[in-house]
C-alpha positions as CSV (number, residue, x, y, z in Angstrom):
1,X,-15.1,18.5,34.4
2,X,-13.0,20.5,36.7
3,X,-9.4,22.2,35.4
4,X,-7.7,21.1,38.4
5,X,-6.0,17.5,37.8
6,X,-6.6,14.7,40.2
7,X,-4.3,14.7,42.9
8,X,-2.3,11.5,44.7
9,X,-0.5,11.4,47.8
10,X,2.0,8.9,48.1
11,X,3.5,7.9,51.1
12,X,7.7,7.4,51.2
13,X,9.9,6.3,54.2
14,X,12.0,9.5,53.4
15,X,8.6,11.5,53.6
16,X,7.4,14.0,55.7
17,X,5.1,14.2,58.2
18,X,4.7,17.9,58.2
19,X,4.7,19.4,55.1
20,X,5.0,23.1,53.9
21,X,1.5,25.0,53.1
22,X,-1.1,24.3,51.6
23,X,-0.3,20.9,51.7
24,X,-1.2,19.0,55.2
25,X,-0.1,15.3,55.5
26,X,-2.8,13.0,57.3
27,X,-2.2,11.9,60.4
28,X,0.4,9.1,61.2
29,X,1.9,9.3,57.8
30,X,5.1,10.5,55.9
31,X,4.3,12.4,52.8
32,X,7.1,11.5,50.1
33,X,5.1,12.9,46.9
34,X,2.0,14.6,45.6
35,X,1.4,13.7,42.0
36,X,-0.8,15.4,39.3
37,X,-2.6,13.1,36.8
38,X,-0.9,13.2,33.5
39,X,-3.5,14.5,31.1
40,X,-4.5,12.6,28.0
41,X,-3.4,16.2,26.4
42,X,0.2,16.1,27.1
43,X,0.9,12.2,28.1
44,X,4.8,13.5,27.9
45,X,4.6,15.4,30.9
46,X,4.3,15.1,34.7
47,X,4.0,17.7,37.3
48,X,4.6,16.4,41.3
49,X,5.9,17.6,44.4
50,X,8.3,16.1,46.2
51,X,9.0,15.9,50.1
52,X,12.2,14.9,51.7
53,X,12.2,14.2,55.2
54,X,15.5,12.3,54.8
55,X,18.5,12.3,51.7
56,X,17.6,10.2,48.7
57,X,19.0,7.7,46.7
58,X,22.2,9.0,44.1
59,X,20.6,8.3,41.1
60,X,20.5,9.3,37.5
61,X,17.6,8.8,34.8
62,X,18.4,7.7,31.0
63,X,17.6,9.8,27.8
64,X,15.3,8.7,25.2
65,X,18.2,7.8,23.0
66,X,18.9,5.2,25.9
67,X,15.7,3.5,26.3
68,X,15.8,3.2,22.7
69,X,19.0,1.5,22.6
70,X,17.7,-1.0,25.5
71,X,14.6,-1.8,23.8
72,X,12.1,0.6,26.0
73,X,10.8,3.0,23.5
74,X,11.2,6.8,24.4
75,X,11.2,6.6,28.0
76,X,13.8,9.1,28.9
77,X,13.6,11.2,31.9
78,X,15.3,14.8,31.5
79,X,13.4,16.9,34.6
80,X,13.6,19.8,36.5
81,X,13.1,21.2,40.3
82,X,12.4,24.7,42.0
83,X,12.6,24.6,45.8
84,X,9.4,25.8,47.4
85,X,10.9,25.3,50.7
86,X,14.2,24.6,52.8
87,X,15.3,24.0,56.0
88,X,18.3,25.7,56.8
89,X,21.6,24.2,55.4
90,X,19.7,21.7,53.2
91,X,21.5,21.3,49.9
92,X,20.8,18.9,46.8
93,X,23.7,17.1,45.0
94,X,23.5,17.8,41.0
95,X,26.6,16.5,39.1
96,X,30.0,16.1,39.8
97,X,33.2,18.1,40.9
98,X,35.1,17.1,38.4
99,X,36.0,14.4,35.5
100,X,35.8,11.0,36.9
101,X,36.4,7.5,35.2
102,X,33.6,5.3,35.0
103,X,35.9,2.9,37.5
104,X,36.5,6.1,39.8
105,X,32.6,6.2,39.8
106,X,32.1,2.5,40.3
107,X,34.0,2.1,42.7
108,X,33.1,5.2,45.0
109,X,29.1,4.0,44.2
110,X,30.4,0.3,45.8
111,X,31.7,2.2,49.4
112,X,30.0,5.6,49.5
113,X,32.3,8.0,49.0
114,X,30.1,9.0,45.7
115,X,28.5,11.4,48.1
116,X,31.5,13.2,48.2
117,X,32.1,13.3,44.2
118,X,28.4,15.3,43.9
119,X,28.7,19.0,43.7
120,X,26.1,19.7,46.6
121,X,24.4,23.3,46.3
122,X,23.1,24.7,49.7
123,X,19.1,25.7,48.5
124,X,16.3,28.2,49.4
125,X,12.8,28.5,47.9
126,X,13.0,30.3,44.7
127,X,16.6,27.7,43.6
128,X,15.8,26.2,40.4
129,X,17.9,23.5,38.4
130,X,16.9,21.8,35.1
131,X,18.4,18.1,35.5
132,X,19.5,16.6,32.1
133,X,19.2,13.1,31.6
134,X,22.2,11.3,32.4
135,X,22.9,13.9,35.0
136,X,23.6,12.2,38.6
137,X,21.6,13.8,41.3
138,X,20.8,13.3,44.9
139,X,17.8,15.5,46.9
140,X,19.1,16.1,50.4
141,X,16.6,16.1,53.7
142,X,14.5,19.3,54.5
143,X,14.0,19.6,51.4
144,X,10.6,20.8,49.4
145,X,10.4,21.4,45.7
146,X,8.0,21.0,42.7
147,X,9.0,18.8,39.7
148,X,8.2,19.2,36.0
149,X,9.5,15.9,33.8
150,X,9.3,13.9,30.9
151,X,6.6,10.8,32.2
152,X,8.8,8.0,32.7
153,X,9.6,6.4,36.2
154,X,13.3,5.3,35.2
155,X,15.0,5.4,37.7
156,X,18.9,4.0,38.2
157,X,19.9,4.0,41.7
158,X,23.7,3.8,42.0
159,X,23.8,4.6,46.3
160,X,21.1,4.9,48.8
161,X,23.3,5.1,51.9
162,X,22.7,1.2,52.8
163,X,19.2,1.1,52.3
164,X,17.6,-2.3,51.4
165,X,16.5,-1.4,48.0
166,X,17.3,-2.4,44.4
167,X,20.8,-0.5,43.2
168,X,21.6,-0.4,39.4
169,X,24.9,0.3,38.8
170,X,26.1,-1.0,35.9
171,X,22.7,0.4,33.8
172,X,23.4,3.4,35.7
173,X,27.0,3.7,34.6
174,X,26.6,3.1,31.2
175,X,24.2,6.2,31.1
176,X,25.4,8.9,32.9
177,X,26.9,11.8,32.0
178,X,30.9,12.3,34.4
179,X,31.3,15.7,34.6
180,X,29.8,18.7,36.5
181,X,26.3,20.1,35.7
182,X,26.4,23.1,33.5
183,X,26.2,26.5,35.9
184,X,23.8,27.7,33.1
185,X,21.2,24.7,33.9
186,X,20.6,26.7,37.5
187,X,19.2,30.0,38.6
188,X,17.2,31.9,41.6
189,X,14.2,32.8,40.4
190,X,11.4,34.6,43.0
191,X,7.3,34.4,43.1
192,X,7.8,38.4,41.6
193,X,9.8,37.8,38.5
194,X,8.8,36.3,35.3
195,X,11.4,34.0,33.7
196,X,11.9,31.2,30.9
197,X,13.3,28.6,32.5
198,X,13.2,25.3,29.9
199,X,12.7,26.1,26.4
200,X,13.3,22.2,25.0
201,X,14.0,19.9,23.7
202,X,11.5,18.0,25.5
203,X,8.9,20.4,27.7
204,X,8.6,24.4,28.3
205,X,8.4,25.8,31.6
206,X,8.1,29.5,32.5
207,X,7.6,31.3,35.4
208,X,5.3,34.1,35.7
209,X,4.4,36.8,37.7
210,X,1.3,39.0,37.2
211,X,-0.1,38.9,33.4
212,X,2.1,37.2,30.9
213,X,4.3,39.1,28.8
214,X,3.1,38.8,24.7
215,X,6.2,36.7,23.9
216,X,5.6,34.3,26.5
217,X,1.9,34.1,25.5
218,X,2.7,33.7,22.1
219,X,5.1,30.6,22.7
220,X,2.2,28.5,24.3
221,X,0.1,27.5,22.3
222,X,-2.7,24.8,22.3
223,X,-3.2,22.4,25.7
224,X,-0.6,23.5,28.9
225,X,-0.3,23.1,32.7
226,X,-0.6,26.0,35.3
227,X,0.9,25.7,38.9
228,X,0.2,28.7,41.0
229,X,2.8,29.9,43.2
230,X,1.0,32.7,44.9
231,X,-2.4,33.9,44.5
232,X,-5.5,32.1,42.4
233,X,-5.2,31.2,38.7
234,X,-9.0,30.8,37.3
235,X,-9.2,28.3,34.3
236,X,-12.6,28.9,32.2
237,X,-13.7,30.0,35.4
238,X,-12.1,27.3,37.5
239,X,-10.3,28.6,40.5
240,X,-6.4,27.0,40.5
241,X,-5.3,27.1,44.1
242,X,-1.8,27.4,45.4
243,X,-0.6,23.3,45.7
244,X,-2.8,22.4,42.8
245,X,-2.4,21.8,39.1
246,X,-4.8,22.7,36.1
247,X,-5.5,22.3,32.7
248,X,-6.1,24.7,30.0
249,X,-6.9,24.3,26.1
250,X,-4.9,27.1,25.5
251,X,-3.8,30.6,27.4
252,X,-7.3,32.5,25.9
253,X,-8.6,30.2,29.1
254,X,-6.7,31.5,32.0
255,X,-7.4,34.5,33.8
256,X,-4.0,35.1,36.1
257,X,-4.0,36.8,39.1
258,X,-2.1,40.5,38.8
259,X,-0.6,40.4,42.2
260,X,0.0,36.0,41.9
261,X,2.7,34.2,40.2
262,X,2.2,30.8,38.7
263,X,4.1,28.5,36.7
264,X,3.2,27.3,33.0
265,X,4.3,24.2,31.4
266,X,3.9,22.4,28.2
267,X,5.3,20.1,25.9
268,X,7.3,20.6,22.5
């Protein structure tokens, strides 16, 4: 059995038709996502990219303590993005500008003017932003960036800009969080430096450039996920391709590239 997971395209109105290397989108259609099969391994995790022709909805994802609450089981969804690619003056929304009242929020989710509560960042490839749960985001168009989560599909849409799709405000208000995001949940990180980037509570992420350093080899341990950045990753002699996503039992089974940079995930 191969190391790379299977791979789904999924079309999305707010797609893309051309999308950045490797990927190609076939003809006629608009590329939204590419999803990575989440492995029997590590069912708590999911790896995608995502593809935004056009802005998405405002939306926030509940914690596990909330699904809980609700009846759900653990279904929380804390997650976070690096930007592989950007057009110029494309920004993403993450948090807000200040201290609102749930009624401020309401009512600016019922006429629109939520857009301008979000804290919008202007982004470039290399951005990266761990999204808590309960932390209201919006991806802005021209945007490209890969997505490591807890598996859940919760989604609570509180705007989407008139679009004929559900909205959930009032489960959506009673989880978010109505502050800013914390300026320590965001960084620039390059294809040549090696960085932690999640250490919990739910998954580990770290980027890596070359070999890995001992400590970050001796944090992963057992099953975890490697997404090149640059270069080839081989997996028990498995090449791992830029735009793919592979397996391993444990780092003794990757050979990384010295001049490549990947990412490595897992959960805790």
């Amino acid at each position: 059995m191969s190391a790379a997971l299977p791979t789904q395209m999924v079309e999305k109105p707010w797609g893309m038709d051309r999308l950045p290397a490797p990927f190609v989108a076939p003809a006629g259609t608009r590329i939204g996502e590419v999803w990575f099969a989440s492995p029997v391994e590590m069912p708590g995790l999911l790896v995608k990219y995502i593809f935004a022709g056009e802005r998405l909805s405002v939306q926030v994802h509940p914690s596990d303590a909330d699904t809980q609450a609700a009846g759900l089981g653990r279904q929380g969804k804390a997650e976070c993005w690096l930007i592989v690619d950007a057009e110029p003056g494309a920004q993403i929304g993450v948090g807000f500008t200040g201290n609102y009242s749930t009624a401020d929020i309401r009512q600016a989710a019922l006429d629109g003017s939520i857009e301008q509560m979000l804290a919008w960042h202007w982004v470039k490839a290399g951005d990266f932003f761990y999204i808590s749960a309960g932390t209201v985001h919006a991806i802005g168009g021209g945007v490209s960036l890969v997505e490591v989560q807890q598996a859940s599909d919760i989604t609570y849409r509180l705007y989407d800009y008139g679009r004929a799709r559900e909205l959930h405000l009032d489960r959506a208000l009673g989880v978010l969080d109505r502050g800013p995001h914390d300026p320590a949940l965001r960084r620039q990180t390059g294809t040549g430096e090696s960085a932690c980037l999640v250490d919990g509570p739910h998954f580990r992420l770290d980027s890596v450039s070359g070999l890995p350093a001992s400590d970050v080899a001796a944090r992963y341990k057992g099953p975890l996920l490697v997404i090149p950045r640059a270069g080839r990753v081989s997996i028990d002699g498995d090449q791992i391709a830029v735009g793919q996503c592979g397996l391993a039992a444990d780092m003794a089974q990757i050979a990384f590239d010295p001049a490549g940079a990947c990412l490595i995930a897992q959960t805790v």
